[in-house]
N, C-alpha and C positions, 0 to 999 in steps of 0.2 A: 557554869557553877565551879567554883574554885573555893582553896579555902589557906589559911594558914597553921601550917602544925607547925611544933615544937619537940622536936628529939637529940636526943644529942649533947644537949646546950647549944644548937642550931639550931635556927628558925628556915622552915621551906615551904613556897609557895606549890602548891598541886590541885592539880585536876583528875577527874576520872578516866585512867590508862597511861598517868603520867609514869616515866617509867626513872626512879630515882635513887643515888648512894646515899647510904647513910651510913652511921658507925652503927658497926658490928649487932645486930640484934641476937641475941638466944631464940634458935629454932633451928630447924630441918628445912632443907628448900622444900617449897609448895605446900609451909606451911602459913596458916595466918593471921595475922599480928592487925593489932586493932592502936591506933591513935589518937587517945583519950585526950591531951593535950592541946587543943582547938584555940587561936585567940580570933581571929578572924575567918568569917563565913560569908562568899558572896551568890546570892543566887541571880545578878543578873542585872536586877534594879533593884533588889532590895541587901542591904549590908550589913549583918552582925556582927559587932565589934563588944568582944569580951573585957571584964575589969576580974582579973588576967586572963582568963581562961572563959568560954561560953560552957555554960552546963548544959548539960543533955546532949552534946555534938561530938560526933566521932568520925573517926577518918580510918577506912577499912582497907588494908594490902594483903601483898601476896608477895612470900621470900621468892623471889627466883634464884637467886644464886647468892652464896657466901665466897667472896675473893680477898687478895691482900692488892693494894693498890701499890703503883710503882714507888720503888726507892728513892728516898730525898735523901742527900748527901748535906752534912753540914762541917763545913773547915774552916776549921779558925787558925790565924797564925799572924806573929807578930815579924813586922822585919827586920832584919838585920841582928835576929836574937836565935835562931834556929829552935824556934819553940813552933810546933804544930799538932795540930789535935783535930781529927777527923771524926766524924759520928753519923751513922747513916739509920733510918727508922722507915719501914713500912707499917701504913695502917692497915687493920681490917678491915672491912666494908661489908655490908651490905647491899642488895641490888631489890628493890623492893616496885611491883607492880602495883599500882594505885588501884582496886574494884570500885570504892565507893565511897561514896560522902554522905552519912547523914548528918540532918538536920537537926534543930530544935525544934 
């Protein structure tokens, strides 16, 4: 059984124990956050496919841990003009333990 949420403005395919990053949710580790967002739900043989979203489905986690992920470095620079401009950004993340998947 697998299903499709949506956080973020990303879409992520999970299972039960899948263990996945997301951006930054509000909470405390080991606490837990519920994924009301559902567009697709597969039990195996049969396929529900939401117009956007399926009602009644939700997708149940557990924070494990709150981290910042590695530094991206962005440089830009023009040649032969001694123009350059560096910018570096780490994100937050979340680490989020999949428990459950209900259905409709």
């Amino acid at each position: 059984m697998y299903a499709i949420i949506k956080t973020g403005n990303k879409q992520y395919r999970v299972k039960e124990g899948d263990i996945i990053d997301i951006q930054k949710l509000p909470g405390e580790t080991a606490s837990v956050v519920s994924f009301e967002e559902v567009l697709l739900l597969s039990t195996g043989t049969n396929i529900l496919v939401g117009a956007p979203l399926l009602v009644g489905a939700s997708v149940k986690g557990e924070i494990v841990e709150q981290f910042r992920d590695d530094k991206i470095y962005v440089f830009k620079y023009k040649k032969r003009k001694n123009c350059r401009r560096g910018k570096g950004h780490r994100q937050s993340l979340s680490r989020v333990k999949i428990t459950s998947i209900v259905g409709v």
